[in-house]
C-alpha positions in Angstrom: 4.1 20.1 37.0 8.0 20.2 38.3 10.3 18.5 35.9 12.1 17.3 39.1 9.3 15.5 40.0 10.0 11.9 40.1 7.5 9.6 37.5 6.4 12.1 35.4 5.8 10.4 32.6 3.6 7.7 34.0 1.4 10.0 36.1 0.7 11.4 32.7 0.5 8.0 31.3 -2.1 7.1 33.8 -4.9 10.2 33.0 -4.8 9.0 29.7 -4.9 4.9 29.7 -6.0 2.2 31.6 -3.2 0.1 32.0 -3.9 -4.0 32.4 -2.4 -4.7 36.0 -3.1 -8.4 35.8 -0.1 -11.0 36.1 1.3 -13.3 33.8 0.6 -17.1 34.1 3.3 -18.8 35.4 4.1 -21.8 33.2 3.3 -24.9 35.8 5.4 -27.7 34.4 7.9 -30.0 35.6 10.5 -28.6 33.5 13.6 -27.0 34.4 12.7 -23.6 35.4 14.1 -20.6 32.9 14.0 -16.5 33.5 10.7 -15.4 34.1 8.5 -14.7 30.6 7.7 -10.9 30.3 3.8 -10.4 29.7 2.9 -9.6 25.9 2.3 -5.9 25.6 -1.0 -5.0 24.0 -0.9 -2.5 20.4 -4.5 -1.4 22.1 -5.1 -0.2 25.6 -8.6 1.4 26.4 -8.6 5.4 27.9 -9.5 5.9 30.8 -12.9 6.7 30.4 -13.1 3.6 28.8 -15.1 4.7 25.7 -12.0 3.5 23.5 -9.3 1.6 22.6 -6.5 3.9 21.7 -2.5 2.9 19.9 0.1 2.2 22.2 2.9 3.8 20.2 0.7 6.7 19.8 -0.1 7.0 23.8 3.7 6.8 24.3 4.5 9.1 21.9 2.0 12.2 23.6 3.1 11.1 27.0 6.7 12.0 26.1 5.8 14.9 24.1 3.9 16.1 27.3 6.9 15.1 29.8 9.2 17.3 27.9 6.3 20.0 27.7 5.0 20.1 31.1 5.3 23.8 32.7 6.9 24.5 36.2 5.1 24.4 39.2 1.7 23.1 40.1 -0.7 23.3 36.6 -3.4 21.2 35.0 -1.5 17.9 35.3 -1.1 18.8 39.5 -5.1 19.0 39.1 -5.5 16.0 37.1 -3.8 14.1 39.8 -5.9 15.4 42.8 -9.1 14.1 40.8 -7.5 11.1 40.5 -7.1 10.9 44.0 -10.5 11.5 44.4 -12.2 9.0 42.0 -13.2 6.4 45.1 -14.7 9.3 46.8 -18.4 8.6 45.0 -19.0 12.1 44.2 -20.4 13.7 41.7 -18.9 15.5 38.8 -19.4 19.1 40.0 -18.1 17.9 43.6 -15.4 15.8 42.6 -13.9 18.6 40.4 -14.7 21.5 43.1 -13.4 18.9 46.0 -9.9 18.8 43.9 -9.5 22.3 43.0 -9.8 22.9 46.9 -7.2 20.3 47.5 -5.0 21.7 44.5 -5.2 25.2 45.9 -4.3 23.6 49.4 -1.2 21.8 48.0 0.3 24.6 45.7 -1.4 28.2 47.0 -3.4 28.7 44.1 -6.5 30.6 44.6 -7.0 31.3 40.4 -8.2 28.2 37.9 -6.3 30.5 35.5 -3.3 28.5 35.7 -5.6 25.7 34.9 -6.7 26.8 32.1 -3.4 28.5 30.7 -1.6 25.2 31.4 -4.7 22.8 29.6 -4.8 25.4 26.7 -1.0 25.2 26.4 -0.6 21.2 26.2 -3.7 21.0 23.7 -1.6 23.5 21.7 1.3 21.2 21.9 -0.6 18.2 21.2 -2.4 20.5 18.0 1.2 21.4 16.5 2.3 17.8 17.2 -0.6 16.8 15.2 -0.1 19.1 12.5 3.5 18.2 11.9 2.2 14.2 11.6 -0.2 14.9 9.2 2.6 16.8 6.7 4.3 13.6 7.2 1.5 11.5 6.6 0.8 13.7 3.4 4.5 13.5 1.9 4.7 9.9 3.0 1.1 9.6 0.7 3.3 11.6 -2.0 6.2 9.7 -1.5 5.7 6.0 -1.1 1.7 6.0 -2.5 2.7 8.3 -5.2 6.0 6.5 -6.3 3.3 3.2 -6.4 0.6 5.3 -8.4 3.4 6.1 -11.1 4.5 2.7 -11.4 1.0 1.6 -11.6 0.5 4.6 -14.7 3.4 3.3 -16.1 2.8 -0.8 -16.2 -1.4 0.0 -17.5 0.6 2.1 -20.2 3.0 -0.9 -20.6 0.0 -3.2 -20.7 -1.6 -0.7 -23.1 1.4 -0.6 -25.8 1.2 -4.8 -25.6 -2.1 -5.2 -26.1 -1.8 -2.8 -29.3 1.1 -4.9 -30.4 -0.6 -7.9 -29.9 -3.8 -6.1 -32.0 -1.5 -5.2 -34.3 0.2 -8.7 -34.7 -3.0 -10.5 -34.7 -4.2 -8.2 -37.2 -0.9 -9.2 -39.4 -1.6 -12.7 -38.9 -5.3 -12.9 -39.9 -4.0 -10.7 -43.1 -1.2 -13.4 -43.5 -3.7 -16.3 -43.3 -6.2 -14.4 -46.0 -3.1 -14.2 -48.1 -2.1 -17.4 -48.0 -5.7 -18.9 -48.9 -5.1 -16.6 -52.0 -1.7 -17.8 -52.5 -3.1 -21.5 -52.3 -5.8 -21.0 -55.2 -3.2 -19.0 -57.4 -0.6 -21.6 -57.0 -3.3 -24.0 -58.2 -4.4 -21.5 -61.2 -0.9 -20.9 -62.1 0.2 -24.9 -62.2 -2.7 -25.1 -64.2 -1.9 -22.4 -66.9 1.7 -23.4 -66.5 1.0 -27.1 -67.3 -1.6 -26.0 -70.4 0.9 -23.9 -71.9 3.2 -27.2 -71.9 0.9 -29.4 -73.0 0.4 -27.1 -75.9 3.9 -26.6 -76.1 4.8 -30.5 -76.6 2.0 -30.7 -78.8 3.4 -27.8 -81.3 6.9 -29.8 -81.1 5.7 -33.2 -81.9 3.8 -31.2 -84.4 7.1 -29.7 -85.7 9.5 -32.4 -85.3 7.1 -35.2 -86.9 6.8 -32.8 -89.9 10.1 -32.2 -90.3 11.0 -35.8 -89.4 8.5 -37.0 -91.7 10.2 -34.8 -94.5 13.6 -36.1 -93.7 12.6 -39.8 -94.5 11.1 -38.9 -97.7 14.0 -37.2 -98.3 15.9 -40.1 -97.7 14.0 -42.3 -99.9 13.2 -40.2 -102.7 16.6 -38.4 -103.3 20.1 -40.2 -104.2 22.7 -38.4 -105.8 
């Protein structure tokens, strides 16, 4: 296809998609009229065989690749565009495809469907490289932004992992902590105990002493004069 030729890129457009020719509604109130509202464009459109919905951005993306690719001269797209031509015709597959190739070598003096083929082989090659190149994107974009979230997500389940020891670990002190002090309780009740027997024995052993020796003294007292 001649890159002088003018439209290119949506004759392409249109072997590939079924574009949505309806109009917008027109907004029928009484208010002031403002600038005309631009139909919403569609993420989908269906192919033109109608067997799927395929992704706008995608669809633009291979026409433009394929405007900048197309080859001088009448090729596969030239062909393309005579079976368009010929789709209201009601014939058959074989016919339709036979009735354009006689039309195609009419309008450019072929008389080979090499170029056909060369041309077809040549813009599925294109559209194969194209394809290879997005899929190393899509890979380092996995390895970039999906692996950047997998490390984060190793490093917080490690995170998590460190916590929940130190919250084992803590819990652990605390139920130690608890057993201690239920000890501590019964020894502090022991020891007061031992503690306040060994002073009662104590005072008991002084009166003991002191009324002896107290007792002494008096008689002392009494008995003895100089």
């Amino acid at each position: 296809m001649a890159d002088s030729e003018p439209g290119i890129g949506k004759k392409i457009l249109s072997f590939f998609i079924k574009e949505n020719d309806e109009p917008a509604q027109q907004d029928t109130g009484t208010s002031k009229p403002s600038e005309p509202q631009k139909p919403a464009v569609s993420a989908k459109v269906s192919n033109t065989a109608g067997t799927t919905d395929v992704d706008r951005k995608f669809v633009e993306h291979f026409v433009n690749l394929l405007e900048k690719a197309n080859l001088p001269g009448p090729d596969y797209f030239e062909y393309k565009q005579a079976l368009r031509n010929m789709e209201g015709l009601n014939l058959g597959e074989e016919k339709l495809f036979q009735a354009a190739w006689a039309s195609f070598k009419a309008m450019g003096g072929v008389q080979d469907t090499t170029i056909l083929k060369t041309s077809a082989d040549q813009y599925l090659a294109i559209l194969d490289k194209d394809r290879s190149s997005f899929l190393k994107d899509v890979e380092k974009a996995i390895n970039d932004r999906v692996g950047s979230l997998q490390n984060e997500q190793k490093k917080l389940e490690e995170a998590n992992a460190a916590f929940t020891q130190q919250i084992a670990d803590l819990q652990k002190k605390i139920d130690e902590n608890k057993n201690r002090l239920g000890q501590i309780s019964g020894e502090v009740t022991e020891q007061s105990a031992k503690i306040n027997a060994n002073k009662d024995s104590f005072e008991v052993t002084y009166k003991s002493f002191v009324e002896q020796i107290s007792s002494d003294l008096t008689k002392i007292n009494k008995y003895l004069h100089n």
